[in-house]
C-alpha positions as CSV (number, residue, x, y, z in Angstrom):
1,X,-19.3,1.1,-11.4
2,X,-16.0,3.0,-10.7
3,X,-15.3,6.7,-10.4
4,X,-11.8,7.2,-10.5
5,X,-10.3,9.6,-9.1
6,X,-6.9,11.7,-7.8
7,X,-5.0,10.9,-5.0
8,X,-3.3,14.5,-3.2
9,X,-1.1,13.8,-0.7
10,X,-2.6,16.5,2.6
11,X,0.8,18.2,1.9
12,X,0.6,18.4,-1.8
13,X,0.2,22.0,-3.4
14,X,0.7,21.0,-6.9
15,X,-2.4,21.2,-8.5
16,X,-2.1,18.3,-11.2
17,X,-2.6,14.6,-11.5
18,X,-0.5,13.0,-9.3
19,X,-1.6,9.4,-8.7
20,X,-4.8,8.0,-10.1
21,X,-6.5,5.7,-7.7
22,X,-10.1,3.9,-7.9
23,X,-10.4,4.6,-4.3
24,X,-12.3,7.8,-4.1
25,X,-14.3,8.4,-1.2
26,X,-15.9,12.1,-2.7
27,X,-17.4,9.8,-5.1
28,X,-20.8,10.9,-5.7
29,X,-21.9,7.0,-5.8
30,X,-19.5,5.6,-2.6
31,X,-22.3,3.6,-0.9
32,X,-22.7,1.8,-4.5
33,X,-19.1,1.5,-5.9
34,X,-17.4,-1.9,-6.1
35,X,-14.3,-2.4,-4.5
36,X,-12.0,-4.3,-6.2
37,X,-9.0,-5.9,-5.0
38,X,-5.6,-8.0,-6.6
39,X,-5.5,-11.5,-6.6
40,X,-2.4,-12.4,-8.4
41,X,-2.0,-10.2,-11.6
42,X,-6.0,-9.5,-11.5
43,X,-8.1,-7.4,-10.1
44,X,-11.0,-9.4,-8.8
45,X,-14.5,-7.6,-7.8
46,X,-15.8,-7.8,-4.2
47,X,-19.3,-8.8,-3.0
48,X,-22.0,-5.8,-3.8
49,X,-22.3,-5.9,-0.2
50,X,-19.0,-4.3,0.9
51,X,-18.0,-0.3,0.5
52,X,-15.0,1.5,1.4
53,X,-15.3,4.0,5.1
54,X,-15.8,7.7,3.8
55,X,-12.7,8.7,4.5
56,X,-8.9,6.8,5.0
57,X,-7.9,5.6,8.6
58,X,-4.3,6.1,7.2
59,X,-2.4,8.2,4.5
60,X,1.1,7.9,3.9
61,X,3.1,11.1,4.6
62,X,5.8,10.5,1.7
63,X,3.0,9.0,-1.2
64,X,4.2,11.2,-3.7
65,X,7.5,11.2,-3.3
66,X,7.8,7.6,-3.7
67,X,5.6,8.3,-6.3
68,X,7.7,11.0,-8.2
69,X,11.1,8.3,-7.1
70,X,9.7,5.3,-9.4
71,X,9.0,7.9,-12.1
72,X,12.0,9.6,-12.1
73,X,14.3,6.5,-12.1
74,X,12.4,4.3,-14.8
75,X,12.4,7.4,-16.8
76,X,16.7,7.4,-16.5
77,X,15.9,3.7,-17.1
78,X,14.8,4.1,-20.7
79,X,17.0,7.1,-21.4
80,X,19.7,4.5,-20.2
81,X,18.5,2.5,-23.0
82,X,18.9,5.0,-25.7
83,X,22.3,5.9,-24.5
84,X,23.5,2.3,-24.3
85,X,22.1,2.0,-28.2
86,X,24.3,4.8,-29.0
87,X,27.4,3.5,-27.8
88,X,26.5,0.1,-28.8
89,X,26.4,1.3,-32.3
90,X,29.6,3.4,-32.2
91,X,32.1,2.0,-33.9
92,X,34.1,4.3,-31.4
93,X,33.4,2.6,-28.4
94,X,33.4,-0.7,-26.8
95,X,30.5,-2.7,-25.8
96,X,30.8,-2.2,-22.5
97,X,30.2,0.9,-22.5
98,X,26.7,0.3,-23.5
99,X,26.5,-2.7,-20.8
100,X,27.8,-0.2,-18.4
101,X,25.6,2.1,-19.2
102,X,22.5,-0.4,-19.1
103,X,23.5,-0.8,-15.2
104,X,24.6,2.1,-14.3
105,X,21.1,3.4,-15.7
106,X,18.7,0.4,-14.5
107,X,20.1,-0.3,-10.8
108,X,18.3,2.9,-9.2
109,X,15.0,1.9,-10.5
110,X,15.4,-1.7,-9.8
111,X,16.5,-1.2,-6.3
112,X,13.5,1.6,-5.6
113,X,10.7,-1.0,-6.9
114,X,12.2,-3.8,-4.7
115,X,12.5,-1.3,-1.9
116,X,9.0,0.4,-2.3
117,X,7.3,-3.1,-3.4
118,X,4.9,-3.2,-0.2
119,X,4.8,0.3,-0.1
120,X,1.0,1.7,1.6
121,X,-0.6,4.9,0.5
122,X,-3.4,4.4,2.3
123,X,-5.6,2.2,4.3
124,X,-9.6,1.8,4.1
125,X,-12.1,-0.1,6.2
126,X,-14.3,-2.0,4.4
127,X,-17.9,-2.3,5.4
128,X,-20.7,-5.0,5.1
129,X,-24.0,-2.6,3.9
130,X,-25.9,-5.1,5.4
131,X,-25.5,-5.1,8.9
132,X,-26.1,-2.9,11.2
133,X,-23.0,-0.3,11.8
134,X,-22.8,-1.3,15.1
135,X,-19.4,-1.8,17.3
136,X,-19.4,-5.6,17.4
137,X,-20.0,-6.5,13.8
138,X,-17.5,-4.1,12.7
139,X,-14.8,-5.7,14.5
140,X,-16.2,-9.1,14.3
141,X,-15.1,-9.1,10.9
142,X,-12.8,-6.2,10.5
143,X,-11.1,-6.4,6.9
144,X,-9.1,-3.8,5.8
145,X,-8.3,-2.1,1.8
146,X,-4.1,-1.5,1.8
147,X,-3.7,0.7,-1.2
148,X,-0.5,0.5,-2.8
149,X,1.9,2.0,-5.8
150,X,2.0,0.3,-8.9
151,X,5.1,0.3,-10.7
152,X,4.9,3.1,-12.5
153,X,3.8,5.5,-9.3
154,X,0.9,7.0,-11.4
155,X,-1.6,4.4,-9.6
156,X,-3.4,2.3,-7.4
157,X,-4.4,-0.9,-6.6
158,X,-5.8,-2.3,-3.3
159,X,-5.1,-5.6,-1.7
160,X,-7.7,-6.9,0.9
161,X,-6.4,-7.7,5.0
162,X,-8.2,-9.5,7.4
163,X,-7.7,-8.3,11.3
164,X,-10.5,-10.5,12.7
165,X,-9.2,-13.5,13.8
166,X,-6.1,-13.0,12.5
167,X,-3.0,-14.6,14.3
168,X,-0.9,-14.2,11.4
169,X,-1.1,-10.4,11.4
170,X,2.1,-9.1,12.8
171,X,4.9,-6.9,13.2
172,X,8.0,-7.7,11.0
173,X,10.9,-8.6,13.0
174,X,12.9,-5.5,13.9
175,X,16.1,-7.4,13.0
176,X,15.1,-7.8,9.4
177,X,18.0,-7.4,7.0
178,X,18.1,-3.7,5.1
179,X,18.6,-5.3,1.7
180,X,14.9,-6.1,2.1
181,X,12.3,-4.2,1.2
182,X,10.6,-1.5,3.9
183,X,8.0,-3.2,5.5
184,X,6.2,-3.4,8.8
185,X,3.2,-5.9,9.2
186,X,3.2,-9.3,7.7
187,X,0.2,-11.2,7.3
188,X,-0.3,-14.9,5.8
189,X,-3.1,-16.3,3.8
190,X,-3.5,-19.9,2.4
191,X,0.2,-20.0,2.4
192,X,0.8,-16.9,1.0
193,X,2.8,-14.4,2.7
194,X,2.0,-10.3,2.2
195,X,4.2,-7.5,3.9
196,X,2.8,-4.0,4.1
197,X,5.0,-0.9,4.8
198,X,3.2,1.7,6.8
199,X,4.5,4.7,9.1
200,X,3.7,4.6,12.7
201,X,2.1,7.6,14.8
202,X,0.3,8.4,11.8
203,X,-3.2,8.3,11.7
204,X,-4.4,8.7,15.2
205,X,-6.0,6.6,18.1
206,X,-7.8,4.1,14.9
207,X,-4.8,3.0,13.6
208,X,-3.5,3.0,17.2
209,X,-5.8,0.5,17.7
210,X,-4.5,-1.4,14.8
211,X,-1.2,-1.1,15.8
212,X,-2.3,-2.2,19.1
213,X,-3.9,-5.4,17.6
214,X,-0.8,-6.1,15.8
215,X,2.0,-5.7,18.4
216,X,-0.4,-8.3,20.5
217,X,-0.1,-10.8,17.7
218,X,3.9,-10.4,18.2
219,X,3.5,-10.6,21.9
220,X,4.8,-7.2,22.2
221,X,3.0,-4.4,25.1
222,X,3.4,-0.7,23.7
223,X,0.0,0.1,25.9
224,X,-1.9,0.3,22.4
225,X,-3.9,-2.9,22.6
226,X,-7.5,-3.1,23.7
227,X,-8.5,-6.7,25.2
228,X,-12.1,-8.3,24.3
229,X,-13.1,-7.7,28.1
230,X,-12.0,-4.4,28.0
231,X,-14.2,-3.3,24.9
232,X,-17.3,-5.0,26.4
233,X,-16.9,-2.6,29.4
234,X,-16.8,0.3,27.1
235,X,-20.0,-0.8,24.9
């Protein structure tokens, strides 16, 4: 079972449907909802045992305005497409102009999917219902929900992250080319690299902690990360 519901933005004060998302943590039936997550072009079901924290450690700052970005430039994308028709059929023009018109009309929204592609709305624990909710089982196998924009901007979907154990979860290099899409954290599985773009000082001292994890992975020192010895001391 899945209650759906809208995602606001805190600073949102328009009071319609922005972006629809399965992750809903007022829903009346959390402790029981599945999560699903994508694998490939599917969304695949997780164990019964799992359920997303009550509220998210992180929510993006700009989610709707990347949102309302992909909207407005597919929907001069397909008006791009009429045009083009019209002065494809004019026996006034020449082709190019349609062809012109084609990329003139399609190269904003092509460039804000690639740019956006690992965009994160927002970011979820995941818990195991059946154990105990106690310090060391939560982190000794800490997984994470990344929500992210479809293409359209008007949903969800949720990929899954492992931090336990996790040497491949890192910081993207800060040298990375700005043709590429915006991305921080990079994280490999089976072969299969996955980039996540999410803002830092946003979220407070739990995703400082994250961030903390992750700049140890990259052998960088920011003061954020907590060693093993370190959190036996405080337990």
């Amino acid at each position: 079972m899945r209650h759906k519901g809208t995602y606001k933005s805190p600073d949102s004060t328009v009071e319609t449907d922005e972006i629809v998302s399965e992750n809903n943590p007022w829903s009346p039936t959390l402790y029981n909802d599945i999560v699903y997550v994508r694998r490939g072009l599917r969304n695949v079901a997780l164990p019964e045992k799992y359920r997303l924290s009550y509220e998210p450690l992180y929510e993006a700052p700009g989610s709707k305005y990347v949102a309302m970005l992909k909207r407005l430039t597919l929907s001069l994308g397909v008006l791009g497409v009429y045009g083009a028709k019209l002065f494809w059929e004019s026996v006034q023009f020449d082709d190019v102009y349609a062809l012109a018109t084609l990329i003139g009309t399609w190269s904003p929204a092509l460039l804000v999917q690639y740019k956006t592609r690992d965009y994160v709305t927002r970011v979820f624990r995941l818990y195991d219902k059946e154990q105990p909710q106690t310090l060391e089982n939560l982190v000794k196998d800490e997984k994470l929900v990344m929500e992210k924009l479809n293409v359209t901007g008007g949903k969800t979907y949720n990929t899954l992250l492992k931090v336990a154990d996790n040497d491949s979860l890192k910081l993207c290099n800060g040298d990375t080319p700005s043709l590429l899409p915006y991305r921080s954290w990079q994280s490999s599985e089976n072969g299969h690299k996955e980039y996540f773009y999410l803002v830092d000082n946003v979220g407070g001292m739990k995703m400082d902690r994250l961030w903390g994890i992750v700049e140890h992975n990259s052998g960088v020192d920011n003061g954020r990360y907590i060693a093993e010895a370190t959190k036996e001391k405080c337990t």
